[in-house]
C-alpha positions as CSV (number, residue, x, y, z in Angstrom):
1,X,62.5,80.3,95.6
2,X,64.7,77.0,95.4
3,X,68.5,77.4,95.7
4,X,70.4,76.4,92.6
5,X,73.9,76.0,91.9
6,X,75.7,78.4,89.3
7,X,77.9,76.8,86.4
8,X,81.0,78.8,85.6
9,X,83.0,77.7,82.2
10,X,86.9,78.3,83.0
11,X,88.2,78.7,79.6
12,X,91.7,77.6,78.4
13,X,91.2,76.8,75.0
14,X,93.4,73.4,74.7
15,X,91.8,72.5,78.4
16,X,92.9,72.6,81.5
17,X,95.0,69.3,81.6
18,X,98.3,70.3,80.5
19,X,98.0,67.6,77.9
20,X,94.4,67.9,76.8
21,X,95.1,69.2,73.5
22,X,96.6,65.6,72.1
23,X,93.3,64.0,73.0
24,X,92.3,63.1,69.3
25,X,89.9,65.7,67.6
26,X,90.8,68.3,70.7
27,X,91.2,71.8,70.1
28,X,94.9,72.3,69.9
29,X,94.9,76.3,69.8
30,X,93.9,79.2,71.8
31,X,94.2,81.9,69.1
32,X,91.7,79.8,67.0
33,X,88.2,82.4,67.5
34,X,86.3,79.7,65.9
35,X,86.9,77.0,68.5
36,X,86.3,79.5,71.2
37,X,82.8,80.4,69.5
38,X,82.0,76.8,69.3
39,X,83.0,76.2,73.2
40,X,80.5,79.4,73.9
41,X,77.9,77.8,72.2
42,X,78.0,74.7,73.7
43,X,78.3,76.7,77.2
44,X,75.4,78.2,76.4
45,X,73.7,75.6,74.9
46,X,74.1,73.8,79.0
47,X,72.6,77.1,80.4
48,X,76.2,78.1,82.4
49,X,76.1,81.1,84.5
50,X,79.3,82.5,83.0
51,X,82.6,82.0,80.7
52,X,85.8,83.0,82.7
53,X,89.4,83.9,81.3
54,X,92.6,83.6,83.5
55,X,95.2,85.8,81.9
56,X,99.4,85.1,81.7
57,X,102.1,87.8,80.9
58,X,104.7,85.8,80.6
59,X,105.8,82.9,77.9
60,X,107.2,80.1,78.8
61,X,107.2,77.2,76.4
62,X,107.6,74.7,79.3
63,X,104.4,76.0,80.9
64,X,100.9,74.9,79.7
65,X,100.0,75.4,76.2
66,X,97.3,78.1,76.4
67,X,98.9,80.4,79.1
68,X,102.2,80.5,76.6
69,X,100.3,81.1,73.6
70,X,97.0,82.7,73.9
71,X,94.8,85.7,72.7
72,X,94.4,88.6,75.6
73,X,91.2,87.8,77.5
74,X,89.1,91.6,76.6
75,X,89.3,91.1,73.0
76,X,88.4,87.6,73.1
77,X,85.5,88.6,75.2
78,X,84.5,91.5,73.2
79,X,84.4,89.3,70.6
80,X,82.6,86.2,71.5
81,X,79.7,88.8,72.9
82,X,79.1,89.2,69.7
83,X,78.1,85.3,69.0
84,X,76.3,84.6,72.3
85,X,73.8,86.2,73.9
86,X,72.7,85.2,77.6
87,X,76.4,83.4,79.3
88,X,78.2,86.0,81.6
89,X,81.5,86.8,79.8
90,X,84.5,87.2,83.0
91,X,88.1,88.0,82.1
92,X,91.4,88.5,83.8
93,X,93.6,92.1,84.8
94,X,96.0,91.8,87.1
95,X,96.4,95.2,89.4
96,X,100.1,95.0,89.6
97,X,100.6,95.5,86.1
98,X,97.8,97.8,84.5
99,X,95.8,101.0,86.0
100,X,92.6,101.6,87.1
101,X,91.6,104.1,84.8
102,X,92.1,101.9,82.1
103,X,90.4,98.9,83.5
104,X,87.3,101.1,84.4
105,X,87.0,101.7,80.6
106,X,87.8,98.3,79.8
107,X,85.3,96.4,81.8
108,X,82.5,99.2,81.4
109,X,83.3,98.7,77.8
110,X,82.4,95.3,77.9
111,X,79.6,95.6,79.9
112,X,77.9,97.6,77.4
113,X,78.8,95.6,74.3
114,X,77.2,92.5,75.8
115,X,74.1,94.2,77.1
116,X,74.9,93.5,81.3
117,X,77.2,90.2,81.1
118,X,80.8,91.4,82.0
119,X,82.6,90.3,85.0
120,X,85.7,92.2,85.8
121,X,88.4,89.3,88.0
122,X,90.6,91.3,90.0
123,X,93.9,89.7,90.5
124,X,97.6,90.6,92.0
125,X,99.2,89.1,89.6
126,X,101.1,85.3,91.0
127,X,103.5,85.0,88.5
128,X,106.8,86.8,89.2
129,X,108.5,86.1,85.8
130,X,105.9,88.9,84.6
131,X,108.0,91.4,86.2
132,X,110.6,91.6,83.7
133,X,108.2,92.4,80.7
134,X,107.1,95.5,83.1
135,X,110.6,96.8,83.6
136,X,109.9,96.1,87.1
137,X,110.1,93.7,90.0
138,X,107.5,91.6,91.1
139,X,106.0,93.2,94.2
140,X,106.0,90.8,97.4
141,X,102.4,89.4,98.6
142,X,101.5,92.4,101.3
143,X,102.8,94.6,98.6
144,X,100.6,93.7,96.1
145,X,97.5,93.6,98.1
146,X,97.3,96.6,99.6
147,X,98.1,97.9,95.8
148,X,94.8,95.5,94.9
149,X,92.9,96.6,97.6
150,X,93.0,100.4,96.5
151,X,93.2,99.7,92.8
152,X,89.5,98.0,93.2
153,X,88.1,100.8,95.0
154,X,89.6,103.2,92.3
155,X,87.8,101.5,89.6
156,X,84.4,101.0,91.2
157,X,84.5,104.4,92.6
158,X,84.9,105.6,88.1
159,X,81.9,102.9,87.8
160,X,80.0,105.4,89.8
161,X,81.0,108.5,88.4
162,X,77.9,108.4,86.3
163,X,74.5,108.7,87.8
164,X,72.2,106.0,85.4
165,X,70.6,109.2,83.6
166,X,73.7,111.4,83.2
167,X,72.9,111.1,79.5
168,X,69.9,112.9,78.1
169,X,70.9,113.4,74.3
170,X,67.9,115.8,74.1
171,X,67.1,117.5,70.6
172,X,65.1,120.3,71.8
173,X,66.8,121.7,74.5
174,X,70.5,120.5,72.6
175,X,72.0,119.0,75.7
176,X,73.7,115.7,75.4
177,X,74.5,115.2,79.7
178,X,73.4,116.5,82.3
179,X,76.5,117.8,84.2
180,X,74.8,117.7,87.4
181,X,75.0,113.7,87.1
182,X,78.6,113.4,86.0
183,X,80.9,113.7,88.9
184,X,84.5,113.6,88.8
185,X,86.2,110.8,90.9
186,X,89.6,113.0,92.6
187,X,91.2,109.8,94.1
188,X,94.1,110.6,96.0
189,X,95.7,107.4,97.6
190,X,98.6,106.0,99.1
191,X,99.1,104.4,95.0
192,X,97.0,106.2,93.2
193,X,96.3,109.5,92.1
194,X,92.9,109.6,89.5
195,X,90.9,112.4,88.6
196,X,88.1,111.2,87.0
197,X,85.4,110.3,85.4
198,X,85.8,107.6,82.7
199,X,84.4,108.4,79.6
200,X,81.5,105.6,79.1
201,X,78.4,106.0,80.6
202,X,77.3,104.1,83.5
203,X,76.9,100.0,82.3
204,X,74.0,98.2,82.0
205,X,74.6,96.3,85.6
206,X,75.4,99.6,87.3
207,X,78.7,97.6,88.1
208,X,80.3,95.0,86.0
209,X,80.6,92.3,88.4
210,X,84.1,91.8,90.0
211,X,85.5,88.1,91.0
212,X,88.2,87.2,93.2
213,X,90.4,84.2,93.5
214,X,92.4,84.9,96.4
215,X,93.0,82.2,99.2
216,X,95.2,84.6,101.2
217,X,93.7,86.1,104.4
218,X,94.4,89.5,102.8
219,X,93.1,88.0,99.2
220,X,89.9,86.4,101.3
221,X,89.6,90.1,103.1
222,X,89.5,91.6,99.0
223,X,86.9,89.1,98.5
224,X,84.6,89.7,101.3
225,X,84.9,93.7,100.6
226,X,84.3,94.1,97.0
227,X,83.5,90.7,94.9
228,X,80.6,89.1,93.7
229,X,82.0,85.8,92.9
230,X,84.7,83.6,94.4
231,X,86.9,81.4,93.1
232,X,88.3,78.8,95.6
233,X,91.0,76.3,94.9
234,X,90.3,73.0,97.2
235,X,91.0,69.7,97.0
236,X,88.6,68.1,99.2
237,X,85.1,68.7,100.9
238,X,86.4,69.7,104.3
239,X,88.4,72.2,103.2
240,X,85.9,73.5,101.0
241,X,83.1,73.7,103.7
242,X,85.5,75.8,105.8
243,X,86.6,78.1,103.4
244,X,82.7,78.7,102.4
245,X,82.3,79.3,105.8
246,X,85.1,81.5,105.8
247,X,84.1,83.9,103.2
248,X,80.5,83.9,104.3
249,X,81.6,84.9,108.1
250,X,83.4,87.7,106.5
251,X,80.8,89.3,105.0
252,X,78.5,91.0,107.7
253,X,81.6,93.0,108.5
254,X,81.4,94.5,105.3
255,X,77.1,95.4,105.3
256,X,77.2,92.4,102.9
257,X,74.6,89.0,103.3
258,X,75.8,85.7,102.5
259,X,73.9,85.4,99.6
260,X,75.5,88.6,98.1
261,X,78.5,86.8,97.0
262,X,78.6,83.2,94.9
263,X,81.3,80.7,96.0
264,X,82.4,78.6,92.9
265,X,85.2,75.8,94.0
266,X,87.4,75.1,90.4
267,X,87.0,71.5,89.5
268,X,88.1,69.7,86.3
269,X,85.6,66.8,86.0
270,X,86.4,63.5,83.6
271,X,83.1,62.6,82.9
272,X,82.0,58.4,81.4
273,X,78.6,56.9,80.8
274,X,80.5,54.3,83.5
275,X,83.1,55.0,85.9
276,X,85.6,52.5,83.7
277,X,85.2,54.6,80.7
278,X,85.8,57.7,82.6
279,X,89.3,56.2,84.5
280,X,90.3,55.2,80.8
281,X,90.0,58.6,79.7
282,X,92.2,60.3,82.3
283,X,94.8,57.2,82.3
284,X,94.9,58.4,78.1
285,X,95.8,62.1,79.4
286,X,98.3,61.3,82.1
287,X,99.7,59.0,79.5
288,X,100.3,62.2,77.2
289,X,102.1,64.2,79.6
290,X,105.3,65.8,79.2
291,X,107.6,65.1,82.6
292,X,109.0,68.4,81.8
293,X,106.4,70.7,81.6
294,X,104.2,69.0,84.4
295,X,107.5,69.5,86.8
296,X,107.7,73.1,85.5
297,X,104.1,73.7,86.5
298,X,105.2,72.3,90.1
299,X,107.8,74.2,90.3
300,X,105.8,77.2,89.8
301,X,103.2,76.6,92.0
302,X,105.4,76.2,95.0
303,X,108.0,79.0,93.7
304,X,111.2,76.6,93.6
305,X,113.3,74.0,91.5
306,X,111.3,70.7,92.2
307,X,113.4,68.8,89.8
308,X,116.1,68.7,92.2
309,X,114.1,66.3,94.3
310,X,113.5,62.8,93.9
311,X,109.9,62.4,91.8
312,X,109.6,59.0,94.3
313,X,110.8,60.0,97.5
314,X,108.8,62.0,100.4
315,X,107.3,65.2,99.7
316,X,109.9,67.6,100.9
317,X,109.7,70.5,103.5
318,X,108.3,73.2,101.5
319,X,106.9,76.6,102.5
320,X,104.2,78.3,101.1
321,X,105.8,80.4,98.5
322,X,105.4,84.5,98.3
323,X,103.2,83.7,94.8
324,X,100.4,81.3,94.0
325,X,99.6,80.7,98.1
326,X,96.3,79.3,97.3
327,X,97.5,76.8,95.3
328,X,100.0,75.6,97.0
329,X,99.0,75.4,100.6
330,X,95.8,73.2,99.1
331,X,98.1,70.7,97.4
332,X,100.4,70.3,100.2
333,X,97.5,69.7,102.7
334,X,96.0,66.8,100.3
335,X,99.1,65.8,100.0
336,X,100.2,65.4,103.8
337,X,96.7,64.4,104.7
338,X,97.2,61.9,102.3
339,X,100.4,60.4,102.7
340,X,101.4,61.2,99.1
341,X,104.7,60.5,97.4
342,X,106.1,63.7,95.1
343,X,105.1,61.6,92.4
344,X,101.6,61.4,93.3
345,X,101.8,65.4,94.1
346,X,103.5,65.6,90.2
347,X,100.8,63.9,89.2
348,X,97.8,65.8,90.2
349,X,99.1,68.6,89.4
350,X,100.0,67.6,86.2
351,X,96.5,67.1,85.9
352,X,95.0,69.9,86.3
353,X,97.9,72.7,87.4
354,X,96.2,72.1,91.0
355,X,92.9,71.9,90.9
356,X,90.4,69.6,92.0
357,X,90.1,66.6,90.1
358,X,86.7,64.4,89.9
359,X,86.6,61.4,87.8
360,X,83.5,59.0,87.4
361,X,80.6,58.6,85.6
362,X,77.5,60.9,84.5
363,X,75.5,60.2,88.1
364,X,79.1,60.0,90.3
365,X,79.9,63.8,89.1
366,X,76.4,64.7,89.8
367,X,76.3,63.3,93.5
368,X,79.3,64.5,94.4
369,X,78.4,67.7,92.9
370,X,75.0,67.9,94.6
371,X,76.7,66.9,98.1
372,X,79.3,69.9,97.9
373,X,75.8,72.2,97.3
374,X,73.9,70.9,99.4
375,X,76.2,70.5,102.5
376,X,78.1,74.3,102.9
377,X,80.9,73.4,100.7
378,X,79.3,75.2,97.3
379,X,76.9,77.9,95.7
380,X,78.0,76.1,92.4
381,X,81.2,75.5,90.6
382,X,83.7,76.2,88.2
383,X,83.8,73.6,85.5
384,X,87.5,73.2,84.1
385,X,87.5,70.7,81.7
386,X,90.3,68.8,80.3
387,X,90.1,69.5,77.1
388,X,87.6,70.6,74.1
389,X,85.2,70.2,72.6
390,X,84.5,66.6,73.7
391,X,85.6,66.9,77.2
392,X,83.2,69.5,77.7
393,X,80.5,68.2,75.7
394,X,81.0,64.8,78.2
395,X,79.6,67.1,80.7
396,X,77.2,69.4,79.0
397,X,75.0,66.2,77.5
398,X,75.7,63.5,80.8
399,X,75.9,65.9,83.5
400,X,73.8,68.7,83.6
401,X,70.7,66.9,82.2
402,X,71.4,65.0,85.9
403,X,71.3,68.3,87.4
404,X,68.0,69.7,85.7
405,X,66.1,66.6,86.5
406,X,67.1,66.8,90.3
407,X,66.1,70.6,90.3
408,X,69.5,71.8,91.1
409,X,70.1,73.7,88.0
410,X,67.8,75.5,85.9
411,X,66.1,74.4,82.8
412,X,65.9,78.0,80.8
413,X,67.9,81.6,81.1
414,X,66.3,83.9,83.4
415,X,66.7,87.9,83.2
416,X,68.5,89.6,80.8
417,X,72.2,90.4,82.6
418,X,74.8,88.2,84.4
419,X,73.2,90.1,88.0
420,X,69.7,88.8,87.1
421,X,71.1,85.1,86.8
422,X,73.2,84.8,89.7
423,X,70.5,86.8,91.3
424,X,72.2,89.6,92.4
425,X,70.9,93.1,92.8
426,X,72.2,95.9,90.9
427,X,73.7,98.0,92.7
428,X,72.5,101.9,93.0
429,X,75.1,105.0,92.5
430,X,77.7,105.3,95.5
431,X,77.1,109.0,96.7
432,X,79.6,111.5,96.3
């Protein structure tokens, strides 16, 4: 069978450019359910693998628009499986700030409401501001990770509790479950204590699927151990090639094949019919940025005041902060590989809070797209774009057309669960 790449939708409702949402006719609201119905649509009207939520527990009204003022990712899921029925649906719970009991439910929850489509991404939690709303402090990196790394286990180890046909609801003989196929869990760990089971029968995927956007060793070590999809933050193809290589190295450690786990590098793409009329629309959305919150996003991607340096001068010595390491060490090495000025470093990440930026036409997106897959760098990629619905559409009708007539994306949903299109196996019952 021919190799394809996998479309992820990374949803912020007033897009990923911290500005998006003045573009004219955007979608200026991430609490409006009727915009984010539309946006699923349209995803899966362009065939995309999946629709993923970050999540933000914190507000901040100098931070971007839709992490300060949002709806919580497992509603909005819930929800919009209701009004599609084929696009993966993947949403955000940190494990420094919830329980895996919980989450278990949660994500098994989902799984069953949308029929095999719910992707579970397992995150630390970056942001240390969240802290305070937990009557807690933030936990340092190593901290946090080795919390992660036993919170993950905890959850897929309730996933398991249930043996596919625990449940036989049988009139005659009057019994519901079988008790021989319902096992508690009894988790005693270094953080967690969990008896077990969860009460939701076993989902339709066996597992929800669990993605992981670490860049860490310890979050790439998370990654290669327990997650079906990857979420990389790169800047350029060289970096991306290595960190493919990376992950994929990883794996046989861990009984796993390359293939058992989809890389998808974030990118937001500015898509024209011509390169010109794609450099015109980013030049409008840098030219609606806010100096302050594009400096607050800065600051909090390297963890300190940035505004105390000058926006024109050198990029300064900066370590890779405790939070958001991924981020960080990928702008500073574009930036010092480049030669940038902090202005040019404010400005890309005003852009896109960090992420890869690709600007050009219809068939410059597409080659550049189709060299990342076809040269180590990419199983597919996480589209961010700018704004909606027109910044997406841009890419929906230009670029994946492109894409379908090149064979590198497919022309029709296959299989009936997110596992069956990224064509992963389902995974059987762990034994006791």
């Amino acid at each position: 069978m021919t190799r394809t790449m996998h479309l992820g939708l990374f949803l912020l409702g007033t897009g990923s450019h911290i500005a998006g949402w003045r573009m004219p006719g955007a979608v200026d609201s991430f609490q409006d359910m009727d915009a984010v119905r539309e946006i699923g649509a349209l995803a899966e009207q362009g065939l995309f693998d999946l629709i993923f939520m970050g999540d933000n527990l914190y507000a901040d009204p100098a931070a971007h628009p839709s992490y300060t003022l949002r709806l919580e990712p497992l509603t909005m899921l819930a929800a919009l499986a209701s009004s599609t029925s084929h696009i993966g649906l993947g949403g955000t719970v940190a494990t420094t700030y919830s329980d895996p009991w919980t989450t278990a439910r949660a994500f098994a929850s989902l799984d069953h409401i949308s029929k095999g489509r719910a992707v579970w991404n397992a995150v630390t939690g970056s942001a240390p501001q969240a802290g305070a709303n937990f009557g807690r402090q933030h936990p340092k990196h190593a901290e946090r990770y080795a919390v992660a790394a036993e919170y993950v286990d905890v959850v897929r180890g309730l996933w398991d509790c249930w043996a596919d046909d625990a449940i036989e609801a049988n009139r005659e003989t009057g019994r519901y479950i079988d008790p021989a196929k319902l096992r508690p869990l009894n988790h005693e760990g270094t953080h967690f204590s969990v008896k077990g089971p969860v009460n939701i029968g076993r989902s339709p995927q066996g597992r929800p699927l669990i993605s992981q956007a670490g860049g860490s060793e310890a979050g790439q070590d998370l990654a290669a151990r327990t997650a079906d999809l990857v979420f990389a933050v790169v800047q350029e193809i060289t970096e991306a090639r290595a960190q493919y290589a990376a992950l994929k190295s990883r794996l046989p450690a861990h009984g796993r094949r390359p293939e058992e786990v989809v890389f998808l590098p974030g990118v937001m793409p500015v898509v024209g019919r011509t390169e010109r009329e794609a450099l015109d629309k980013l030049a409008q959305l840098q030219s609606f940025v806010d100096s302050s919150n594009a400096l607050q996003i800065l600051s909090d991607r390297f963890g300190t005041d940035m505004s105390r340096y000058d926006l024109d001068g050198p990029i300064p010595e900066l370590d890779i902060p405790d939070t958001y390491q991924s981020f960080a060490a990928a702008l500073l090495n574009k930036a010092r590989r480049e030669n940038m000025s902090l202005r040019d470093l404010y400005n890309l990440t005003a852009a896109a809070r960090g992420h890869w930026v690709l600007c050009g036409s219809a068939e410059q997106v597409a080659d550049t797209l189709q060299l990342w897959f076809e040269t180590g760098a990419a199983d597919g990629f996480n589209i961010m774009p700018p704004w909606f619905l027109d910044g997406f559409r841009d890419f929906v009708e230009l670029v994946v057309p492109i894409l379908q007539a090149r064979g590198l994306f497919r022309t029709a949903y296959e299989g009936s669960t997110l596992r069956d299109l990224l064509g992963l196996s389902r995974p059987g019952r762990v034994p006791a």
